[in-house]
MITILO-984439 format. One line per field, with one value per residue: residue number from 1; residue in one letter; x, y, z of N, C-alpha, C, O, CB in turn. Coordinates in steps of 0.1 Angstrom, whole numbers, padded with zeros to 4 digits. Atoms other than C-alpha are relative to their C-alpha. Glycine has a CB too. Layout:
# residues N
kekol (NUM:...) $
kedo (A:...) $
n_px (X:...) $
n_py (Y:...) $
n_pz (Z:...) $
ca_px (X:...) $
ca_py (Y:...) $
ca_pz (Z:...) $
c_px (X:...) $
c_py (Y:...) $
c_pz (Z:...) $
o_px (X:...) $
o_py (Y:...) $
o_pz (Z:...) $
cb_px (X:...) $
cb_py (Y:...) $
cb_pz (Z:...) $
END
This chain:
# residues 89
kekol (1:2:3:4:5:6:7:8:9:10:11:12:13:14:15:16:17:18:19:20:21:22:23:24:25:26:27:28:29:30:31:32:33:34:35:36:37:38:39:40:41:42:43:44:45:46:47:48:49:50:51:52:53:54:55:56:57:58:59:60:61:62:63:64:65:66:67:68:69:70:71:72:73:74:75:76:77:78:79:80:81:82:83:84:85:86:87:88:89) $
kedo (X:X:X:X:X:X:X:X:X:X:X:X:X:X:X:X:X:X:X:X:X:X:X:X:X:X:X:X:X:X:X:X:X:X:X:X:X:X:X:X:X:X:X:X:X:X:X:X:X:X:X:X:X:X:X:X:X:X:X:X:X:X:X:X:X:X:X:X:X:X:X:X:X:X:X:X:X:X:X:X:X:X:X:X:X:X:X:X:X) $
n_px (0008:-0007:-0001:-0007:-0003:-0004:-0010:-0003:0001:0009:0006:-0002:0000:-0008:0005:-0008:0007:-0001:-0005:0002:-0011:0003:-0010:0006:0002:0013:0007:0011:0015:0005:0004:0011:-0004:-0011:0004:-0014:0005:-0006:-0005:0001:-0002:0010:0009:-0001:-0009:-0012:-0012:-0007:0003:0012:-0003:0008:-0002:0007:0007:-0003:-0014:-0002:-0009:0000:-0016:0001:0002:-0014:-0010:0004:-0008:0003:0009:-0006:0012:0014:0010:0016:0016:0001:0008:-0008:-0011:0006:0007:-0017:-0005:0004:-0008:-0011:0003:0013:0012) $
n_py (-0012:-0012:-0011:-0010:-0001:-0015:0002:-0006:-0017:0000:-0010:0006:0012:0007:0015:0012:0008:0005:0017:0013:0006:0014:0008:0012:0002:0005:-0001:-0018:0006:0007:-0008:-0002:-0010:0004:0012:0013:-0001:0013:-0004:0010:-0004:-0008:-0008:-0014:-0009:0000:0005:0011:0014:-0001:-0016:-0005:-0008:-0002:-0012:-0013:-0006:-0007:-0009:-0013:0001:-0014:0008:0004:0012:0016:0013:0008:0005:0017:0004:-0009:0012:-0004:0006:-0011:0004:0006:-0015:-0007:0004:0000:-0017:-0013:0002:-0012:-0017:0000:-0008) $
n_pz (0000:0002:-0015:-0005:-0015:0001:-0001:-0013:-0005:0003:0018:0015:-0002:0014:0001:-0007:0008:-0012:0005:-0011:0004:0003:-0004:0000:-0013:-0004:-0015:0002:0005:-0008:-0005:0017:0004:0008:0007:0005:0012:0001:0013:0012:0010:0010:-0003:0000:-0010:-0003:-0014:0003:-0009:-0012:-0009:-0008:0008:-0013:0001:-0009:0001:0014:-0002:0010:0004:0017:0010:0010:-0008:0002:0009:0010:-0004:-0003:-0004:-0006:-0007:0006:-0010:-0012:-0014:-0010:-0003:-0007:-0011:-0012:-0001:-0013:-0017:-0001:0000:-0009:0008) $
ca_px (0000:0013:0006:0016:0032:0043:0076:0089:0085:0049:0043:0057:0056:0071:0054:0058:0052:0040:0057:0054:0084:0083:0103:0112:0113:0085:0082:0071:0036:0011:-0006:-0038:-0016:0011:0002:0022:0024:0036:0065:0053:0066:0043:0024:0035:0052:0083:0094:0119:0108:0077:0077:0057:0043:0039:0017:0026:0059:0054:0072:0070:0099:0105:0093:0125:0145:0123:0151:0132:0098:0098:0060:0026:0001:-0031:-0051:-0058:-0088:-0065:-0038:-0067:-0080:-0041:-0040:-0071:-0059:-0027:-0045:-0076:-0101) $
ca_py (0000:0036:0063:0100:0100:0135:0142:0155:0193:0180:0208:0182:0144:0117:0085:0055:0021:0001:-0034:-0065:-0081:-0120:-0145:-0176:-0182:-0204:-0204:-0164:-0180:-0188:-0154:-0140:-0112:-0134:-0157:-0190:-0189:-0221:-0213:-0238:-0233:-0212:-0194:-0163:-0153:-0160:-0174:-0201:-0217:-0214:-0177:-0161:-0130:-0106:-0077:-0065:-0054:-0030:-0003:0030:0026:0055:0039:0042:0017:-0012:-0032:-0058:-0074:-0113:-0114:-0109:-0126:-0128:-0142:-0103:-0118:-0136:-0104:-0080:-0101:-0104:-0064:-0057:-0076:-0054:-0023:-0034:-0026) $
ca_pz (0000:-0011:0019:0018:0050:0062:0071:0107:0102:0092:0058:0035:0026:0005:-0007:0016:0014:0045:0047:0074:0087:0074:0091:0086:0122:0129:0163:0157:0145:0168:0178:0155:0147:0126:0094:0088:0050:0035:0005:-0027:-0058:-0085:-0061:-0064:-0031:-0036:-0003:-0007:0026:0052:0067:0093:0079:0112:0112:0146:0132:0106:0093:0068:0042:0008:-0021:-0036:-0009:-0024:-0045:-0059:-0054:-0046:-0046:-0035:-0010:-0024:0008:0017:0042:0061:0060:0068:0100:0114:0107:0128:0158:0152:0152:0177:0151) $
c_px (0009:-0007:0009:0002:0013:0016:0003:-0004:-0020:-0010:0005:-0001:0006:-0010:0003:-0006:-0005:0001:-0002:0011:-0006:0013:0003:0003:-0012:-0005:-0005:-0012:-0010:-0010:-0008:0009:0010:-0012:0011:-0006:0011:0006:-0004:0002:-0011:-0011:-0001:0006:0007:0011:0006:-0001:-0012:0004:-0012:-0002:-0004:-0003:0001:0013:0000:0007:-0006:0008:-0003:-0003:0015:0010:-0007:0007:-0008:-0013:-0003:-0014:-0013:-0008:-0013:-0012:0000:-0012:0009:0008:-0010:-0003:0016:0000:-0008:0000:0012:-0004:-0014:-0010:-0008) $
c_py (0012:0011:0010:0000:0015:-0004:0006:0015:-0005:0010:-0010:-0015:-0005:-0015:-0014:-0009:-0004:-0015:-0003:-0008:-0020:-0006:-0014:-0011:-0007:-0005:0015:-0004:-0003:0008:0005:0014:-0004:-0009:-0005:-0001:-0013:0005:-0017:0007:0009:0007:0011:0006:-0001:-0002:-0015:-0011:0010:0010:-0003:0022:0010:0015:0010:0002:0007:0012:0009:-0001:0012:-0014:-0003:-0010:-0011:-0007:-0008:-0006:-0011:-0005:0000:-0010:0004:-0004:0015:-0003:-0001:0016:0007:-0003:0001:0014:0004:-0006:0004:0007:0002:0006:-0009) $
c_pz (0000:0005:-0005:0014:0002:0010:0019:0001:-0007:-0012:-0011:0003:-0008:-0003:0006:-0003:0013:-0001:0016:0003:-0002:0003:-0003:0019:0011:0012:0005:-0004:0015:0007:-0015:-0007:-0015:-0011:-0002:-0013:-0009:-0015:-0006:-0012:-0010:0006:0003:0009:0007:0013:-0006:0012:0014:0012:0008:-0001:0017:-0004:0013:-0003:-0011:-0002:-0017:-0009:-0013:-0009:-0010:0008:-0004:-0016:-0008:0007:-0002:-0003:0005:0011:-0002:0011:0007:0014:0011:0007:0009:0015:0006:0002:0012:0009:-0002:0005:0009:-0007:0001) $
o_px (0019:-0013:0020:-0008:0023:0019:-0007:-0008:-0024:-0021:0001:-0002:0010:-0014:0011:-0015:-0001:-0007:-0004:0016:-0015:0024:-0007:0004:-0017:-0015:-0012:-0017:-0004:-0017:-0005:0002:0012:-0023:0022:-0018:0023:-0002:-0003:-0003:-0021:-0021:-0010:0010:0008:0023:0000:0003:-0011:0011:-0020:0006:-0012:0003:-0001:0020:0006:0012:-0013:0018:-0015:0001:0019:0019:-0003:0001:-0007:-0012:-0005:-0014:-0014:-0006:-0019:-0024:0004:-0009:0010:0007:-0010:-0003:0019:0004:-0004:-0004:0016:0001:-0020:-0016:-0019) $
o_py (0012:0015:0006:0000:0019:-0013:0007:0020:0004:0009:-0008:-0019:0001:-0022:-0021:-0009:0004:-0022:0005:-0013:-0025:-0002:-0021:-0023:-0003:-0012:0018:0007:-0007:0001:0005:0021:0003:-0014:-0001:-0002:-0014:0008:-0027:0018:0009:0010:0016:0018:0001:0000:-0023:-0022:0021:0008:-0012:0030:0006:0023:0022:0002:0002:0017:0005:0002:0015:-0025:-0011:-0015:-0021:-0010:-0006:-0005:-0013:-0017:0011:-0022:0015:-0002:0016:0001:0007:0022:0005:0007:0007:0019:0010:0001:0000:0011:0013:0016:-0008) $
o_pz (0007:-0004:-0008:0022:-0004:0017:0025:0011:-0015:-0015:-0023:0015:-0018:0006:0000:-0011:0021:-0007:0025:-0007:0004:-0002:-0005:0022:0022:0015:0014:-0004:0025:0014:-0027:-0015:-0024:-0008:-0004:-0014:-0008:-0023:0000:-0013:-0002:-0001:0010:0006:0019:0016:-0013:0012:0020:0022:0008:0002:0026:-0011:0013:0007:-0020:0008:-0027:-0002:-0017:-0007:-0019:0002:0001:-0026:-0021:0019:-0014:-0003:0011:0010:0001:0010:0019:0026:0020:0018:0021:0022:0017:0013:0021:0018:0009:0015:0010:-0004:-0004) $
cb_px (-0010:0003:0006:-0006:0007:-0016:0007:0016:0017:-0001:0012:0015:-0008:0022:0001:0001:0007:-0010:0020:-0010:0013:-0005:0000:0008:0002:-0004:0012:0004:0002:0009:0012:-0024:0007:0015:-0008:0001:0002:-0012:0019:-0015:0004:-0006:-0004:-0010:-0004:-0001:-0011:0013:0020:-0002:-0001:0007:-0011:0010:-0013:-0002:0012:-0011:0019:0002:0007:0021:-0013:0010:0001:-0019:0007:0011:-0007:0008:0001:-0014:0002:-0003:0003:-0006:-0007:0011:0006:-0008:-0011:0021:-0006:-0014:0003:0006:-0003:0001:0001) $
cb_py (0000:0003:-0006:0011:-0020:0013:0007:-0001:0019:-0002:0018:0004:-0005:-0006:-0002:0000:-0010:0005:-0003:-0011:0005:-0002:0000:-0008:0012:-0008:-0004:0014:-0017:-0005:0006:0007:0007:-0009:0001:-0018:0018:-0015:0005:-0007:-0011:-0008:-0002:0005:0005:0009:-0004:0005:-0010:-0016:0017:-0007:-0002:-0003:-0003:-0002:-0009:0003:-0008:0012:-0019:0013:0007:0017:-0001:-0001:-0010:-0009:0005:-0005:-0003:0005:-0003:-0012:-0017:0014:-0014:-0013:0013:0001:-0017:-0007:0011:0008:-0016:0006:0006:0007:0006) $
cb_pz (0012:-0012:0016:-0003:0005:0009:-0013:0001:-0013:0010:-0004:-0008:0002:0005:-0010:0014:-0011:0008:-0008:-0004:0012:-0016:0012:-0017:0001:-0007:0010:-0014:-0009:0008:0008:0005:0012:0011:-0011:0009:-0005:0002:0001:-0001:-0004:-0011:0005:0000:0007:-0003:0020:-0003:0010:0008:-0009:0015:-0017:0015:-0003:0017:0001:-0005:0002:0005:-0005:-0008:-0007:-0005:0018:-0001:0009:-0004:-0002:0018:0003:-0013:0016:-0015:0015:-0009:0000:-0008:-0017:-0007:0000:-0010:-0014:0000:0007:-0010:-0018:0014:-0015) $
END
């Protein structure tokens, strides 16, 4: 998702992105906040082995620090329901 997010002196902004960190650390799983996302070949998101995608760890980054893009996760349901136990909505 691409967010104007305003800068420190709050009169200007730059385009951010907002990313999730993904581990493959699978004992981070286990809590409705995280999804365990199982890497299989041709499905598009590019993990090379069984992450944990976590939504209570997110972060703001410039659109221009994103190098290269590995992938997408298409189950937004799922994403969305981990978000709003992040965000108590």
């Amino acid at each position: 998702m691409l967010v104007l997010f305003p800068d420190s002196n709050l009169r200007t902004s730059k385009r951010r992105v907002i990313v999730a960190m993904i581990s493959s650390n699978l004992a981070r799983a286990g809590h409705p906040s995280r999804l365990l996302v199982q890497a299989s070949p041709g499905s598009g998101l590019g993990l090379l082995t069984d992450s944990v995608i976590m939504t209570d760890n997110l972060a703001t980054i410039h659109e221009s620090e994103i190098d290269q893009v590995i992938g997408h996760f298409p189950h937004i349901a799922q994403l969305d329901l981990a978000l709003r136990t992040t965000l108590a909505l």
